[in-house]
C-alpha positions in Angstrom: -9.1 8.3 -3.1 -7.7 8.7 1.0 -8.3 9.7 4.0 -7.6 6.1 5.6 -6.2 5.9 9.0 -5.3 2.4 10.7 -5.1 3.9 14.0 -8.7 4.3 13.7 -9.6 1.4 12.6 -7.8 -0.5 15.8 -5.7 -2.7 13.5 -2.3 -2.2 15.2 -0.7 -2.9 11.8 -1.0 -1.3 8.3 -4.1 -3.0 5.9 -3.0 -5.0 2.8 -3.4 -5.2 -0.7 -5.3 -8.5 0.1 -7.7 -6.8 2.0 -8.1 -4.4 -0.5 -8.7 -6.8 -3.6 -11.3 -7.9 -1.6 -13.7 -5.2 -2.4 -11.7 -3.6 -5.5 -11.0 -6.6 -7.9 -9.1 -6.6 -10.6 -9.8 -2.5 -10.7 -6.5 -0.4 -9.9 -6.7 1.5 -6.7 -4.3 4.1 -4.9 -5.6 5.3 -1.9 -3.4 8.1 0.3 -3.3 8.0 4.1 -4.9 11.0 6.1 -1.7 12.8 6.6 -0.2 12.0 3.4 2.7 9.9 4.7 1.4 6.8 3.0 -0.3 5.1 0.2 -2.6 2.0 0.1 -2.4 0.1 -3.1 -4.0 -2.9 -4.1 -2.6 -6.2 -6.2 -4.0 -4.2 -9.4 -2.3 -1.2 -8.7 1.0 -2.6 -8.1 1.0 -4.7 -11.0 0.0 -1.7 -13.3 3.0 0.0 -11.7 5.7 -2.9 -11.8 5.7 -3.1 -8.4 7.5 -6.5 -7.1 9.5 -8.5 -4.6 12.3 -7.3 -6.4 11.2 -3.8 -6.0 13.7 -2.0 -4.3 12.7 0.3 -1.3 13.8 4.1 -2.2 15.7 6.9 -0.5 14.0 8.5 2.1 11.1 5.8 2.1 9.6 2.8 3.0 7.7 -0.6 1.2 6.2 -2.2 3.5 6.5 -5.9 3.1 4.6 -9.5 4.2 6.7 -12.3 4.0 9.3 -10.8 1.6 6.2 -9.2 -1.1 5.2 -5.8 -1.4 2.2 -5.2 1.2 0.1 -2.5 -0.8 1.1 0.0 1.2 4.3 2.9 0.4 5.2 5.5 2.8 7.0 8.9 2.0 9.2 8.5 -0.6 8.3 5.2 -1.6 5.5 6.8 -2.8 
């Protein structure tokens, strides 16, 4: 799925996998920004894709992190 914009939704911050797992369970779930830069995963997701602290942040993109962890959300070449 996509189409999700934080600007809109007045956050002033990216949303998180958290508040992703909180409507999407245990149910892997990629969901791509409106203008493509960016991805929205939840805890599912990531785990299906090996996706962990260790995980390191690739060339010409961006993991965005909370505390040290993957976020749920990848921008550009992360991907």
């Amino acid at each position: 799925g996509g189409g999700w914009n934080q600007e809109v939704w007045g956050l002033g911050r990216f949303p998180t996998a958290a508040e992703l797992d909180a409507v999407t369970g245990d149910l892997p779930v990629w969901l791509a920004r409106a203008d493509g830069h960016a991805a929205w995963a939840n805890s599912a997701a990531m785990k299906a894709a090996g996706v962990t602290a260790a995980t390191p942040t690739p060339a010409g993109g961006r993991i965005e992190k909370v505390g040290g962890r993957p976020s749920g959300v990848f921008v550009d070449a992360a991907m």
